[in-house]
Every structure is written in C-alpha cells, then in structure tokens.
N, C-alpha and C positions, 0 to 999 in steps of 0.2 A: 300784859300783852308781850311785851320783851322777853318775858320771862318763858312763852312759847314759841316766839319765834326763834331762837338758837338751836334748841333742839328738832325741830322742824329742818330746819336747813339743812343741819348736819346729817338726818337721816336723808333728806336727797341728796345731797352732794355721797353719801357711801352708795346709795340704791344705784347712780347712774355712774359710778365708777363701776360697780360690778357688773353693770348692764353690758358697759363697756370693753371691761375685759372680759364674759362671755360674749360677746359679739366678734372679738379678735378672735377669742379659741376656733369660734365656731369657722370662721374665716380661714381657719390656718387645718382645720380639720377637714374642711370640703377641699382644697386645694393641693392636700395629704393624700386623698381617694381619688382625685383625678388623676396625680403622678403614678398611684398605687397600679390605679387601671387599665394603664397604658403600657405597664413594665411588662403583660405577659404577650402581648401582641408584639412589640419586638421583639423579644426572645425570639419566641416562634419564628417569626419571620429572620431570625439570625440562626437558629438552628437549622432552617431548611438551606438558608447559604450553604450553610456548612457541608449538609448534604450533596448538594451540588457540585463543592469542589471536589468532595469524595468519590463522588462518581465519575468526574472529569478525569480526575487524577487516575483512576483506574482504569479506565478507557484503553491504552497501548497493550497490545496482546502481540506474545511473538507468531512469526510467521515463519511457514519452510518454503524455500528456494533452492530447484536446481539449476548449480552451475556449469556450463560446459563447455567445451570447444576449446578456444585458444587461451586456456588460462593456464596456473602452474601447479593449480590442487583443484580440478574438478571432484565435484561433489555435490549432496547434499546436506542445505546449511541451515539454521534456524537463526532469522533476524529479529528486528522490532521491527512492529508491523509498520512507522514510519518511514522506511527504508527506504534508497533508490538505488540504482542499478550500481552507479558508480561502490555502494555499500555491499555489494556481492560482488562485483568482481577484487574486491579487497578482501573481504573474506577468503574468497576462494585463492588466493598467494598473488593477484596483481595478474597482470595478462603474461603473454607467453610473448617471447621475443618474436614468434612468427604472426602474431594477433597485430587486425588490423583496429586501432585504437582509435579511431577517428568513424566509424561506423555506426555503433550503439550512440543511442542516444544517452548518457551515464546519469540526465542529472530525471530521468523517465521514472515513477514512482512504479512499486514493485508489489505485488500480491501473493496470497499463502496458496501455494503450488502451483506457481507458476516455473517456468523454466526463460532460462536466460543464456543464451548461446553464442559464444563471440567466435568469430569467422577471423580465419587467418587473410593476410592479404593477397595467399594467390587464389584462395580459396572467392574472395570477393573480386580479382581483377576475370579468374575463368567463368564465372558467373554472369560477367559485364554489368557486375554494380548490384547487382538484384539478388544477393542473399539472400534468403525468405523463410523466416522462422514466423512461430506460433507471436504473438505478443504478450509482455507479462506484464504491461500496463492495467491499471483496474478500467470497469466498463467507460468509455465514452472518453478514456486515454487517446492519446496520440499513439501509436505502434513505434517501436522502437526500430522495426525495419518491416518492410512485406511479410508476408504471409506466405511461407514457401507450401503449404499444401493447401490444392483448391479444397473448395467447400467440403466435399464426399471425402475428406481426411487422406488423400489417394497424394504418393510424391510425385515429383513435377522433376522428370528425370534430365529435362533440360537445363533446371536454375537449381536442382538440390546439391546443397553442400556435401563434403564426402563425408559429417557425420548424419545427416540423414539419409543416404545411402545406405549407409550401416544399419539402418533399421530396417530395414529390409531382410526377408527370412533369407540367409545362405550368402550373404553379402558381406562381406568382411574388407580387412584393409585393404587386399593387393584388387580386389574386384571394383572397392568404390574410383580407388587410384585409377582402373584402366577406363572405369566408363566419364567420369573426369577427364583423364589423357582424351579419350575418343573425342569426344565431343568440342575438345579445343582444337583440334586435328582439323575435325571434318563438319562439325557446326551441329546445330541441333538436328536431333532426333526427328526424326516426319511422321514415325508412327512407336507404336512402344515396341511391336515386333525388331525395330529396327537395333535393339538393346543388345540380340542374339550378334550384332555383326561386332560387338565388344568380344574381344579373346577372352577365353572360359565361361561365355555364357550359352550356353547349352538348353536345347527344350528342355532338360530334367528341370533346373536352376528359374528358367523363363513361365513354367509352368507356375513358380511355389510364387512368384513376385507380378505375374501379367497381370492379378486383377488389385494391386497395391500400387501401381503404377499410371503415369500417366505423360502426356508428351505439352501440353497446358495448363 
C-alpha cells in the first residue's frame, strides 16, 4: 500500500502545481489584453487633441488696415488679426503732434478692411466733440467714435472732418479749410445749398457734390 501511495501524491502535488501556474499565466494573459485594448482608444483620442491644438494654433490670419488722419505715416498696413486700434496707430509712426489722443477708443479691437481715422484737436474742438467716422470695430463692437455719414453713405457737411471732405469730387485742401472756417464762423449749414455761400463754391463745384452731401 505505501508503496503506492508516494507515487500517488507526488503526481498531484506536480498536476496541481502546474494547474497553478497555468492558472497565473492565464491570469497575467487576460489582464495583458485588457491593457492591450485600451492603448488604441487613447491614442486616438490624444491624436485628435493634437489636432486640435493645430488647428487653434493656426487660427491668427493677418489682416489689412487703413490708417489715417492725424498720424505721422498714414497708410495701409497689414496686422495680426488680434489687433487693436492702439496697434495701428503704432504702426502707422504714433499720432501726429496736432492729433487729438484722447478721442479713439485705442484699446477697440480692429477688423480686415477696416479704416481707422484719428482727428486732430481742432478738427474735434470745430466739430463740437462729434467727429464721426465709419467704425472699425467687428459686428456688435462698441464704435470707436459716431458715425460721420448717415445711413444713405451721404456726408454730413456740418460734423465732417476736413479729411472727409476731401472725398468729395473737386474738394481739396484750401476748399475743405474754407467750409470748416465757414461753418465755425457762422454755425451750421440749414440746407446743403447753403455750401455755395463757402468762397470757391460755385454751381459748377455744387452740381458734382449736391447729391454726396447732406446737412444731417
């Protein structure tokens, strides 16, 4: 009897060792495929990050701005489109010593073709404060100052600066000066006819500007 039982034992004590360490394998083998599983879903989801920043990062596109009025290099300038006004009139050489500095709103964010116009101080004192250019804030901005032409794009010959005067067809330096001078003189205009009582304005001159004009 002894004489089977030794070898009896000793084959189970080897059968459930080996049980045992196939049982670890198998244990160390499924918990191998779980980590295996999992590596390509983060990937993924860390290469789309990546995308992301790449697209953010690329995001800044420049933009063109013109600059003009009371600065020391009017022009046009090409910015980063994060820009603000304060960043164009630096480009453009700083203001002009006759520019009133205190007007523009400097720290107003800027858009790609827009225009940005600094008004000198007598230019804003003859005006009585209401300078009135286009705004080159983006939509649903603040304006950086009024809106010198009504709706119908027509100038407003009572509050327009003497560089929008100049855009006027036949209006030049000495003519925007006089109708400036006039109007500080003798007050606003009551009708646009009344432009004619400015010296050198003539029905020929009155003809080219009557329907560009306006007196509101």
């Amino acid at each position: 009897m002894h004489k089977y039982l030794i070898p009896i034992l000793l084959l189970i004590t080897l059968t459930g060792c080996t049980a045992s360490e196939g049982a670890s394998e198998l244990v160390l083998t499924e918990s191998a495929m779980e980590n295996a599983s999992s590596d390509p879903v983060d990937q993924s989801e860390y290469e789309s990050d990546m995308g992301s920043a790449v697209i953010e990062a690329s995001e800044p596109e420049d933009i063109i701005v013109y600059v003009c009025g009371a600065v020391n290099d009017p022009g046009v300038y090409t910015l980063s489109s994060n820009s603000r006004a304060d960043d164009a009139v630096t480009t453009a050489g700083g203001f002009s010593e006759e520019a009133d500095i205190n007007y523009v709103n400097l720290a107003a964010p800027i858009s790609d073709g827009s225009k940005l116009f600094i008004p000198t101080k007598e230019e804003v004192q003859s005006s009585g404060g209401s300078i009135k250019e286009p705004s080159i804030g983006e939509g649903g901005q603040d304006d950086l100052y009024p809106n010198s032409s009504s709706n119908d794009g027509l100038i407003n010959i009572n509050t327009a600066s003497k560089e929008e005067l100049k855009t006027l067809p036949g209006v030049g330096d000495v003519t925007a000066d006089k109708i400036i001078d006039y109007r500080q003189k003798n007050g606003e205009f009551k009708s646009i006819e009344d432009i004619k009582k400015v010296s050198g304005i003539k029905d020929k001159l009155f003809s080219k500007i009557k329907e560009k004009i306006t007196t509101s």
